[in-house]
C-alpha positions as CSV (number, residue, x, y, z in Angstrom):
1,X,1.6,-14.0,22.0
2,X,4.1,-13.2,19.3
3,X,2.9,-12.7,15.8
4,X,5.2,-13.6,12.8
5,X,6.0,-11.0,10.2
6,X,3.7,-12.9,7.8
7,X,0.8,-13.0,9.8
8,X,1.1,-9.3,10.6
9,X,1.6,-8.7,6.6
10,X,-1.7,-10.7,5.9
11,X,-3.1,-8.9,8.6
12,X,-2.1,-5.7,6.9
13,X,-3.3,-6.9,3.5
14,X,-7.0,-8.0,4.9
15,X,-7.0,-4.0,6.8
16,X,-6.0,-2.7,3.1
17,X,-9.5,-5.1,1.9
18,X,-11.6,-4.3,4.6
19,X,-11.0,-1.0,4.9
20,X,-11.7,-0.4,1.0
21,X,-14.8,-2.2,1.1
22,X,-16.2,0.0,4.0
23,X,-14.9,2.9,2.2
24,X,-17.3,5.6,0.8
25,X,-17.0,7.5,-2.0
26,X,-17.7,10.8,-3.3
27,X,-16.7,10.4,-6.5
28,X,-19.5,11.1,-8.9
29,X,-20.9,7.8,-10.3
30,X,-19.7,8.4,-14.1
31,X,-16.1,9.4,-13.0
32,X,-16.4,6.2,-10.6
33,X,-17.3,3.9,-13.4
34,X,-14.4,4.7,-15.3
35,X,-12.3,4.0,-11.9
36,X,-14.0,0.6,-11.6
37,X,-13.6,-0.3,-15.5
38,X,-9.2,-0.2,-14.9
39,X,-8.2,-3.6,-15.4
40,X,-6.2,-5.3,-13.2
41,X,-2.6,-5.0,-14.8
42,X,-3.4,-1.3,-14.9
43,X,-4.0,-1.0,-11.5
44,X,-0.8,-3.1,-10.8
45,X,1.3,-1.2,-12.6
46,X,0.1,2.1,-11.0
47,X,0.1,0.5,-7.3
48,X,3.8,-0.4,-8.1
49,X,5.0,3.0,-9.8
50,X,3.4,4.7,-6.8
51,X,5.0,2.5,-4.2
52,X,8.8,3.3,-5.8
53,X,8.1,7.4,-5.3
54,X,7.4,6.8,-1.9
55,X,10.5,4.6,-1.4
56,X,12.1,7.8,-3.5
57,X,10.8,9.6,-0.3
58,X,13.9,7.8,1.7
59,X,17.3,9.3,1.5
60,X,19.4,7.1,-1.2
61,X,22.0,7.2,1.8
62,X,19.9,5.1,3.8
63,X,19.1,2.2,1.4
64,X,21.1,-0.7,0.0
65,X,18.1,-2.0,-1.8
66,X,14.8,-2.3,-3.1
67,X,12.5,-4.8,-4.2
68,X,9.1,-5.2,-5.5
69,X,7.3,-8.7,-5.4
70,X,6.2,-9.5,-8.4
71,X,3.2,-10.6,-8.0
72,X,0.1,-9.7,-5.8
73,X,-2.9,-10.8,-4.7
74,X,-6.8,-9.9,-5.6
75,X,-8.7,-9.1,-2.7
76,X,-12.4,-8.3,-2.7
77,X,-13.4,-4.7,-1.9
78,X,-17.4,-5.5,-2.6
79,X,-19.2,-8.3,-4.7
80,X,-18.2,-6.8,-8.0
81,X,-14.8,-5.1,-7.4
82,X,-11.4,-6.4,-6.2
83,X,-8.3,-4.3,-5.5
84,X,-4.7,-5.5,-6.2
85,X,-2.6,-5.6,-3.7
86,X,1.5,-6.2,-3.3
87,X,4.5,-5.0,-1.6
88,X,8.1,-3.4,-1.6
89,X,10.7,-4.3,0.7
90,X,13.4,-1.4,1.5
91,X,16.7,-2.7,2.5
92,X,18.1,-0.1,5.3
93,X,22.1,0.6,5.5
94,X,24.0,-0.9,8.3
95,X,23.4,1.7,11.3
96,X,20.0,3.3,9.5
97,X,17.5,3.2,11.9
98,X,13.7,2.0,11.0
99,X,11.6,3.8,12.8
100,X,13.8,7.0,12.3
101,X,13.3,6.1,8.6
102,X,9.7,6.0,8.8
103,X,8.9,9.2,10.3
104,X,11.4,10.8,8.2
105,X,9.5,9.2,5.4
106,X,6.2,10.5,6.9
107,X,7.6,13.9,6.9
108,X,8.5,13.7,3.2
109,X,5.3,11.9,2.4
110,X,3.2,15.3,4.1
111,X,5.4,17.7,1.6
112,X,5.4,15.7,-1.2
113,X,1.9,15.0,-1.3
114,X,0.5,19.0,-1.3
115,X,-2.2,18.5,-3.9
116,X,-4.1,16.6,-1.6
117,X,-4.7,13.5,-3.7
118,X,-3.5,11.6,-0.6
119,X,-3.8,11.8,3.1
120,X,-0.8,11.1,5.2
121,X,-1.4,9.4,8.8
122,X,0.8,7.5,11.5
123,X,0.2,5.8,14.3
124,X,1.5,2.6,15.9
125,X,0.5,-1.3,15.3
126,X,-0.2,-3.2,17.9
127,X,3.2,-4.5,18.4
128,X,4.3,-1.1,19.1
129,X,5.8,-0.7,15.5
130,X,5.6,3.1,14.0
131,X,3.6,2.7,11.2
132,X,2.6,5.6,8.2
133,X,-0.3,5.4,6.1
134,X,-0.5,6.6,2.6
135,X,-4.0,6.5,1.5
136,X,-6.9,8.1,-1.1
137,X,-10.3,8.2,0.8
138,X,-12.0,8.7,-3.0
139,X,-10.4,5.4,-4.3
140,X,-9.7,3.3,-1.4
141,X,-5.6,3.6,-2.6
142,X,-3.7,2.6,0.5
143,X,0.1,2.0,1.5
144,X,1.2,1.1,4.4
145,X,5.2,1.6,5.5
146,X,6.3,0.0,8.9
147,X,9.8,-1.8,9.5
148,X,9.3,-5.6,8.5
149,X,12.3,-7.7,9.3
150,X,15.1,-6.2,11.5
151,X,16.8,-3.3,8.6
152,X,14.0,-3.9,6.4
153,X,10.7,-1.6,5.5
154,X,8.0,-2.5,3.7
155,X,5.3,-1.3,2.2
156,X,2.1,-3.2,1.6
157,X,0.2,-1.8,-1.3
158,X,-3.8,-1.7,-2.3
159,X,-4.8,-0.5,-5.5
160,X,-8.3,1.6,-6.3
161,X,-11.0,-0.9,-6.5
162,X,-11.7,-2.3,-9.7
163,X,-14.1,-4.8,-11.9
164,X,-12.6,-8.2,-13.0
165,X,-13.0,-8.7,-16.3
166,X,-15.7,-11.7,-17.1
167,X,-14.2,-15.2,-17.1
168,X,-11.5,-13.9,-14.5
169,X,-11.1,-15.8,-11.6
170,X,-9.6,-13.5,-8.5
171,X,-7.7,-16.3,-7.0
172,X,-4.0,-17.3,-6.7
173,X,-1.0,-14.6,-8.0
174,X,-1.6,-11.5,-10.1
């Protein structure tokens, strides 16, 4: 059975949800309530700055272009919180090679990140595609990098878990 690139992006973006809602935390509760009290245009704007210095990560000889959707979805990480979540598309150069890309990535991602505010993983989806993971275990922050379409890499992006403001409905684009 042969699963689309959209269906294995949704299945990507629901991981990113339930992942963060199983998450634990050991953040203390009154440095976790200011976590939780970010609205949600703060926690878009974070996601997406955070996204573009990992696709910093990638030689600029290797990409013709880079794009950021620009707009998200809400997805629910308990019954109070939501995350924001979106995604960047890298566009390879002719002859670039994803997968090559990736773990070159990874290896930037492990150097870059020293301070240990996130953990760098890899491993491989179930269609065989190399796939890094970019995540904070105190926050539930997660990005996930794996070639999309043929030449293209993309990186799905959660944001920390967060409290709507009253009156805001979660649904549709953020």
């Amino acid at each position: 059975m042969k699963i689309s690139n959209f269906a294995a992006y949704i299945a990507a973006i629901v991981t990113i949800g339930g992942v963060s809602s199983c998450a634990t935390s050991d953040i203390p509760r009154e440095e976790h309530n200011v976590v939780t009290q970010v609205r949600w245009q703060e926690a878009k704007a974070s996601t997406e700055k955070e996204a573009l210095e990992i696709a910093a990560l990638i030689p600029k000889d290797k990409i013709t272009s880079i794009v950021q959707k620009e707009t998200g979805v809400l997805l629910s990480c308990s019954n109070t919180e939501h995350n924001w979540n979106g995604s960047t598309s890298i566009t390879l150069t002719q002859g670039s090679e994803a997968e090559s890309v990736v773990k070159e990535l990874e290896t930037a991602a492990r150097a870059h990140y020293t301070d240990h505010r996130f953990e760098v993983s890899s491993d491989r989806t179930i269609q065989g595609t190399f796939r890094v993971e970019i995540s904070d275990p105190a926050t539930s922050e997660m990005y996930l990098i794996r070639e999309d379409d043929p030449g293209v890499i993309r990186i799905a992006s959660g944001s920390p878990c967060f409290t709507l403001p009253e009156g805001i409905y979660p649904g549709g684009d953020f």
